[in-house]
PLY file of the C-alpha trace (Angstrom):
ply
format ascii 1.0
element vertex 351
property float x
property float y
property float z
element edge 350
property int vertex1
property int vertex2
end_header
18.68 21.34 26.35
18.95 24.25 23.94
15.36 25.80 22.99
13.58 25.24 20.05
13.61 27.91 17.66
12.70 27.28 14.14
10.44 24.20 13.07
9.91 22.85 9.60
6.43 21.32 8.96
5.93 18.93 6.10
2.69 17.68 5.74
0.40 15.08 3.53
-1.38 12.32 2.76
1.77 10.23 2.21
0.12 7.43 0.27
2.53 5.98 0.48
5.91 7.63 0.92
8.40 8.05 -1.70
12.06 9.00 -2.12
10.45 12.35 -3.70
8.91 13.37 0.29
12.47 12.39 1.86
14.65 14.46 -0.60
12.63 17.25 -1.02
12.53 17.30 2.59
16.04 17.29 2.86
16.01 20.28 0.30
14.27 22.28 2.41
15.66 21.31 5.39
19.55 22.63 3.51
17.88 25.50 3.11
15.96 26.09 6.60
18.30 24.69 8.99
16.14 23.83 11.77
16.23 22.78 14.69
13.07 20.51 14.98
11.48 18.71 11.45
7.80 17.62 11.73
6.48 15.43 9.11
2.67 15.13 9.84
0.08 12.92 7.93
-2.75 14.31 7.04
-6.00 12.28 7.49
-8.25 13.79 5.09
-6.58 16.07 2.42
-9.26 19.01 1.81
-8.04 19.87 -1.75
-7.23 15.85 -2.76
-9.97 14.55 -5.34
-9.82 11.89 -3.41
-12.03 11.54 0.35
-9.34 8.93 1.79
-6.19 7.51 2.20
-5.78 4.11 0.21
-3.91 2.80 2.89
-5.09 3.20 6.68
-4.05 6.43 8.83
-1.75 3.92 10.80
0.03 2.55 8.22
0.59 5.90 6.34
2.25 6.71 10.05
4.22 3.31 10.64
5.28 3.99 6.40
6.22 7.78 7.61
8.70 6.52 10.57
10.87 3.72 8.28
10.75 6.32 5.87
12.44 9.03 7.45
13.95 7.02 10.04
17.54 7.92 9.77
17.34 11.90 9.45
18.19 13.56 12.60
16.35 15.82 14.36
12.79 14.89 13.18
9.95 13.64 14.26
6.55 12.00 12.80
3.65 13.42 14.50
0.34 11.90 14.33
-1.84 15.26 15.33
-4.20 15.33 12.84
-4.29 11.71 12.56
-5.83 11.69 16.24
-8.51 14.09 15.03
-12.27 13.26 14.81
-13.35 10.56 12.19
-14.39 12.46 8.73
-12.94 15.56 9.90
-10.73 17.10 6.50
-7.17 17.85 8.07
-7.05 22.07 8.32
-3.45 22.83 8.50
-4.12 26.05 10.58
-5.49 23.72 13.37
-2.04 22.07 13.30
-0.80 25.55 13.00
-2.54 26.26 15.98
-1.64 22.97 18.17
2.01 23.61 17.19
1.97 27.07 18.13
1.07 26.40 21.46
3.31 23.08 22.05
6.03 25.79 20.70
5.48 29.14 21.76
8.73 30.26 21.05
9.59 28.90 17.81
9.14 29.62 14.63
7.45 28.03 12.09
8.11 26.92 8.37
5.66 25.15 6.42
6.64 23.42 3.01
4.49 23.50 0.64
5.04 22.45 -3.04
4.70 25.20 -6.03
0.86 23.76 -6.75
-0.27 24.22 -3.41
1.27 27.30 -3.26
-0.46 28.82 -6.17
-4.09 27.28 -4.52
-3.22 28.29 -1.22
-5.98 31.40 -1.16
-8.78 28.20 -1.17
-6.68 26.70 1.81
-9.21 27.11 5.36
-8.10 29.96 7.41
-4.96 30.88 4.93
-4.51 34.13 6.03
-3.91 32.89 9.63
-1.47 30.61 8.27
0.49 32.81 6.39
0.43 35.27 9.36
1.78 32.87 11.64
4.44 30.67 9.14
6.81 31.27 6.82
6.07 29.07 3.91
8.98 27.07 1.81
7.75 26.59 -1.32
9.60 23.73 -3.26
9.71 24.67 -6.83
11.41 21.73 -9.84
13.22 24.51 -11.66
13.94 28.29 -11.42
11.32 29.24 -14.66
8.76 27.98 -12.19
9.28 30.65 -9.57
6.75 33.08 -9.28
6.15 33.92 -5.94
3.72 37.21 -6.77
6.50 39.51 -4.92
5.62 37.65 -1.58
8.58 38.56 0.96
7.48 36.16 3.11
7.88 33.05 1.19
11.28 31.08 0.71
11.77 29.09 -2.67
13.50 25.70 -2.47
14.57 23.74 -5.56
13.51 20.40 -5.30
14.88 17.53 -6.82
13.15 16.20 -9.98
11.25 12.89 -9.42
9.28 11.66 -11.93
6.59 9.90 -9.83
3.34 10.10 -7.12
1.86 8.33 -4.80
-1.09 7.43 -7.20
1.59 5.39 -9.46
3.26 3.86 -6.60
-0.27 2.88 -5.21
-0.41 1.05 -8.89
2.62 -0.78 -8.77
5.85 -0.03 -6.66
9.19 0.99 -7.79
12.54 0.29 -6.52
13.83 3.60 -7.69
11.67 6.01 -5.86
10.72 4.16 -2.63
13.08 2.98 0.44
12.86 -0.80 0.62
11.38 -0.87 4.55
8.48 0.87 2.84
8.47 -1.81 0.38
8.73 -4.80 2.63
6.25 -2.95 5.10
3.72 -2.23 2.15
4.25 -5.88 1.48
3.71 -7.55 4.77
0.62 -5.92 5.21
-1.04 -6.45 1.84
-1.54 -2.27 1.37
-2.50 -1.64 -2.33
-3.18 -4.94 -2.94
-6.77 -3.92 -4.94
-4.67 -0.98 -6.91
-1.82 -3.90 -7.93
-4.53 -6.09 -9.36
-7.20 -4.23 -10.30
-5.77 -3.73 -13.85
-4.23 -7.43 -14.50
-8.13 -9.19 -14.52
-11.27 -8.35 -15.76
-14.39 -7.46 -13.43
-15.38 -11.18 -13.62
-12.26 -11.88 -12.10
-11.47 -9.11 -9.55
-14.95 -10.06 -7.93
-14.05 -13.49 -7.76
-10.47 -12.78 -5.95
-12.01 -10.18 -3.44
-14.29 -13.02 -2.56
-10.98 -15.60 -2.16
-9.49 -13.42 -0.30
-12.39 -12.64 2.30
-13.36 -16.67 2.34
-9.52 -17.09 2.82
-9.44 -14.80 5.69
-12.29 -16.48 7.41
-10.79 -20.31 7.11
-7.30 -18.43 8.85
-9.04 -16.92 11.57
-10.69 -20.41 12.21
-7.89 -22.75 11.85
-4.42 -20.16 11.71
-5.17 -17.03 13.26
-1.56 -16.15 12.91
-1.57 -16.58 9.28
-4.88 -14.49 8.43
-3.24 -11.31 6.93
-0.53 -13.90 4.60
-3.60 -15.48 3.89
-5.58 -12.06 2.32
-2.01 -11.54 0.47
-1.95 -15.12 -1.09
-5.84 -14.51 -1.84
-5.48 -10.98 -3.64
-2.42 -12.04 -5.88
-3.60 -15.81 -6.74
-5.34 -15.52 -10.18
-3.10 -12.31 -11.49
-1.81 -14.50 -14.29
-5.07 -16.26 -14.43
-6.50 -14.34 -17.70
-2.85 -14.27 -19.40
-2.92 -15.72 -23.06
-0.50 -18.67 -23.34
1.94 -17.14 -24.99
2.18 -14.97 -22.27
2.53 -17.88 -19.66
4.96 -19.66 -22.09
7.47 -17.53 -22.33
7.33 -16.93 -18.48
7.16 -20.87 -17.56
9.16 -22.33 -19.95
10.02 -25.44 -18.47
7.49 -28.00 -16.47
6.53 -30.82 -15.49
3.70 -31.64 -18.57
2.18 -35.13 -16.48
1.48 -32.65 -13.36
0.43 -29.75 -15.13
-0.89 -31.24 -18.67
-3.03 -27.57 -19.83
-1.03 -24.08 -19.88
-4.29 -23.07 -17.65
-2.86 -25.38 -15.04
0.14 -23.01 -14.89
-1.33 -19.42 -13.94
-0.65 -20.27 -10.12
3.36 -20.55 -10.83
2.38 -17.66 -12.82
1.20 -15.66 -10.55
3.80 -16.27 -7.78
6.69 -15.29 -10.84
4.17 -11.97 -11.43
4.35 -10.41 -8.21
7.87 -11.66 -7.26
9.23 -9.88 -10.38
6.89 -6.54 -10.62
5.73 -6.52 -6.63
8.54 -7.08 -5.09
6.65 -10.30 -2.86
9.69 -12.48 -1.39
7.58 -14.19 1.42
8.02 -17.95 0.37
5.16 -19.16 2.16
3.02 -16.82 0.08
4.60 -17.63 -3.06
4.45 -21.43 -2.28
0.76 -21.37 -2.00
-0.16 -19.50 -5.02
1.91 -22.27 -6.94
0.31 -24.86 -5.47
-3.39 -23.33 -5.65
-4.18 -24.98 -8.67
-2.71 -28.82 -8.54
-1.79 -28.90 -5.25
0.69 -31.63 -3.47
-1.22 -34.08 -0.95
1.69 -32.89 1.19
1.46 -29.03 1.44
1.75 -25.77 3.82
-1.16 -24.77 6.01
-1.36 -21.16 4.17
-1.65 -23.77 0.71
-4.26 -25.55 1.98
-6.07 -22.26 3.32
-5.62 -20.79 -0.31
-6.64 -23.87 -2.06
-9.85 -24.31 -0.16
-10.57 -20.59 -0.43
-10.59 -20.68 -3.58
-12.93 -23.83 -4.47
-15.21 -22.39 -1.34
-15.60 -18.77 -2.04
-19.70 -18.06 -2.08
-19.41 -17.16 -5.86
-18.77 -21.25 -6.54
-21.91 -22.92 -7.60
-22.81 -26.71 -7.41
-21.12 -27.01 -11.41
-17.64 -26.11 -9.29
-18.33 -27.79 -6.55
-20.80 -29.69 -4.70
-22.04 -28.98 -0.55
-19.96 -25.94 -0.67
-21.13 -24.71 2.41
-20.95 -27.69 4.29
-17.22 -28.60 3.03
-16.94 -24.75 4.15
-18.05 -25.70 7.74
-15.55 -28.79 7.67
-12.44 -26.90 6.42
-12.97 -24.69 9.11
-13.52 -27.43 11.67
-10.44 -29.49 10.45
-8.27 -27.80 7.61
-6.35 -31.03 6.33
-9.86 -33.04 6.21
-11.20 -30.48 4.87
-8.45 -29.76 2.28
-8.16 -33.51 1.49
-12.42 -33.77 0.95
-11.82 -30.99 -1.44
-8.44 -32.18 -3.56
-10.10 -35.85 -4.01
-12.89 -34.15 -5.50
-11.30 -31.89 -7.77
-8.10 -33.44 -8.91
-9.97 -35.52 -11.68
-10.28 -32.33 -14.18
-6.88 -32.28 -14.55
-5.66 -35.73 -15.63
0 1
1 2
2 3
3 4
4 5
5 6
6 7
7 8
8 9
9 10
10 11
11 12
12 13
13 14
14 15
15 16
16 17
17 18
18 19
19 20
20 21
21 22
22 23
23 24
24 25
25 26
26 27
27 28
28 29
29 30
30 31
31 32
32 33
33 34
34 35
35 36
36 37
37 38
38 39
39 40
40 41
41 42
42 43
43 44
44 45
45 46
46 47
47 48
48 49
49 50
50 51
51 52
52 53
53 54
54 55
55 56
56 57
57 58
58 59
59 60
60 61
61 62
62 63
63 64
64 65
65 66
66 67
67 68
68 69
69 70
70 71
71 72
72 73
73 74
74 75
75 76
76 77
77 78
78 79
79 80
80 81
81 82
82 83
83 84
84 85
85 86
86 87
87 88
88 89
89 90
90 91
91 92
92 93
93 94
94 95
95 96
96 97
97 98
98 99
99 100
100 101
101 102
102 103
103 104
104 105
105 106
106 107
107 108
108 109
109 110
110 111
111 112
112 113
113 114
114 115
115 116
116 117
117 118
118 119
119 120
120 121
121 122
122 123
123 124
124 125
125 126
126 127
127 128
128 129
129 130
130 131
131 132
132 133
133 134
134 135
135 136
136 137
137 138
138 139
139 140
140 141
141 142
142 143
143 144
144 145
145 146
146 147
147 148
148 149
149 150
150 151
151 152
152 153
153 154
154 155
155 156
156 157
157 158
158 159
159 160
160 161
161 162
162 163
163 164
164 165
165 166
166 167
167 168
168 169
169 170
170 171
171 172
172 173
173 174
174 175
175 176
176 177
177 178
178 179
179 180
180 181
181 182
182 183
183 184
184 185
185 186
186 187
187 188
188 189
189 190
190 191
191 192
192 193
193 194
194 195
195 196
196 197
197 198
198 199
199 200
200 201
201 202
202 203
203 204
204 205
205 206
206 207
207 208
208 209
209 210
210 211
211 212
212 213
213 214
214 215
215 216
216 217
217 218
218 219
219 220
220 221
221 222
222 223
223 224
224 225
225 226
226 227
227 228
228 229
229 230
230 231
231 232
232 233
233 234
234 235
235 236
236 237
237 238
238 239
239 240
240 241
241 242
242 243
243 244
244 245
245 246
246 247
247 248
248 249
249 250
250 251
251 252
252 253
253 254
254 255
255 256
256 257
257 258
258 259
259 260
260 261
261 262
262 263
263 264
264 265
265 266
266 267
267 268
268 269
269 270
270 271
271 272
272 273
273 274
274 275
275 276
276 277
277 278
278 279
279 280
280 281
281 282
282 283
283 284
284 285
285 286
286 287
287 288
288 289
289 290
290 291
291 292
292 293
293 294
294 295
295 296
296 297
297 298
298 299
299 300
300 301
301 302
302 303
303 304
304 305
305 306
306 307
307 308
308 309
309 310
310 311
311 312
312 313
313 314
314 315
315 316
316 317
317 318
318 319
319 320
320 321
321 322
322 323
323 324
324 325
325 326
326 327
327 328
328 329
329 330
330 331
331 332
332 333
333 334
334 335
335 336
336 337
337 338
338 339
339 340
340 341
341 342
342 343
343 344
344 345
345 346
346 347
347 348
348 349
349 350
């Protein structure tokens, strides 16, 4: 095997990964050409407004390897990952790892043009820019201004109009790889950000606390269903405050008997919502935010889960429903009794 001898190092919070990391990766690594990429993770970004990650340091890694799963020659390293709990990431500590993991290679660090221009408040900087040669990705030439430092190798890097912060908000086909997507998905990541705007506070408390009940009543009676069942939970009322026009022109044909008040209709919705602007395809999901409001006697066990959640959670008060605690204890004991105790109760407000 041929040594290494020159190592790229692309570093950050990744949060989550876009099409932006991968190509301007690929920029550098045109301009580079070496023979070992590292894309590392950072666990707590030092100069990030932010303390921490939205999304955990595993997923950021799993999001990192489907990401950049077809370029050659790479790897995703989870180094400062591994590092002590509230410990900010220090890029000369990688510096350091790598150097010793590598002793004969030499290293490139890409950087974009902001950090460049703060990189004087970076820990340690002067080691780091005695032991690297930095790439610094720049979006057009009347950008460069590298203050006559020989060391440092511009890179043009494509221009995407995003961040992380807006994907975190709501995800876009254009600028993310659709593993991430599915991934991001399956695992409910963001789920707060995608919401948080749709409801009011009233609201947003009242679907954390569907989502957590919801939870609880899968671990009892599904355990293999409790992370579908915080997805159905999070996204179950985001067409609840809609005005009807709104919900009209997205529902425009029912069924008036089963659903006789546009209210009834925010479940259907919902599951149209975050099909069309979250990109959520699992049926199962989408099946049980339909039927969270009316319900077949005949349904899905995640259904039943989210249907009880929601007329259990511990903001419900004896005007919404009577014993909650004790039909709680009974869901949890045996979901379709349980389910059936609740949907005898409750299906009188709609006739």
């Amino acid at each position: 095997m041929s040594k290494i001898k020159k190592i790229l190092i692309f570093g950050g919070s990744f949060d989550p990964v876009h099409k932006g990391h991968i190509d301007s990766c690929n920029s550098a690594i045109a301009k580079v050409d070496p023979d070992l990429t590292i894309i590392i993770p950072n666990k707590i970004p030092p100069l990030k407004s932010t303390l921490h990650a939205s999304a955990s340091a595993r997923d950021r890694l799993n999001m990192c390897k489907l990401a950049f799963s077809n370029m050659g020659n790479l790897k995703i390293s989870s180094f400062e990952l591994r590092q002590a709990s509230n410990a900010p990431s220090y890029t000369y500590k990688t510096i350091q790892y790598l150097l010793k993991k590598y002793p004969e290679a030499k290293l490139y660090l890409l950087v974009g043009y902001d950090r460049y221009c703060d990189f004087n408040k970076w820990k340690n900087y002067k080691y780091i820019l005695n032991h690297v040669t930095l790439v610094v990705g720049i979006r057009n030439t009347n950008t460069l201004d590298l203050k006559d430092d020989k060391k440092s190798i511009p890179v043009l890097f494509p221009s995407v109009n995003i961040s992380s912060a807006e994907l975190r908000l709501k995800p876009n086909k254009e600028y993310m790889t659709e593993p991430v997507i599915n991934y991001i998905n399956e695992n409910g990541l963001y789920a707060e950000n995608h919401i948080r705007n749709l409801m009011s506070e009233y609201r947003f408390n009242h679907t954390l606390r569907v989502a957590k009940t919801a939870m609880q009543i899968a671990r009892a009676v599904a355990p293999k269903k409790v992370k579908k069942a915080y997805i159905a939970g999070m996204y179950h009322d985001v067409a609840k405050e809609f005005n009807e026009t709104t919900i009209l022109s997205m529902v425009k044909n029912y069924d008036k008997k089963l659903y006789p008040t546009v209210h009834t209709l925010h479940g259907i919705c919902s599951a149209m919502y975050i099909k069309d602007n979250f990109y959520i395809n699992d049926e199962e999901i989408l099946d049980a935010i339909r039927n969270h409001v009316i319900p077949p006697m005949e349904c899905s066990t995640l259904s039943m889960i989210l249907y009880c959640a929601d007329k259990l959670e511990p903001g419900r008060t004896v005007n919404d429903v009577k014993n909650r605690r004790k039909k709680l204890s009974i869901v949890k004991k045996d979901l379709k009794k349980g389910f059936k105790l609740l949907y005898n109760e409750i299906k009188e407000r709609y006739k």
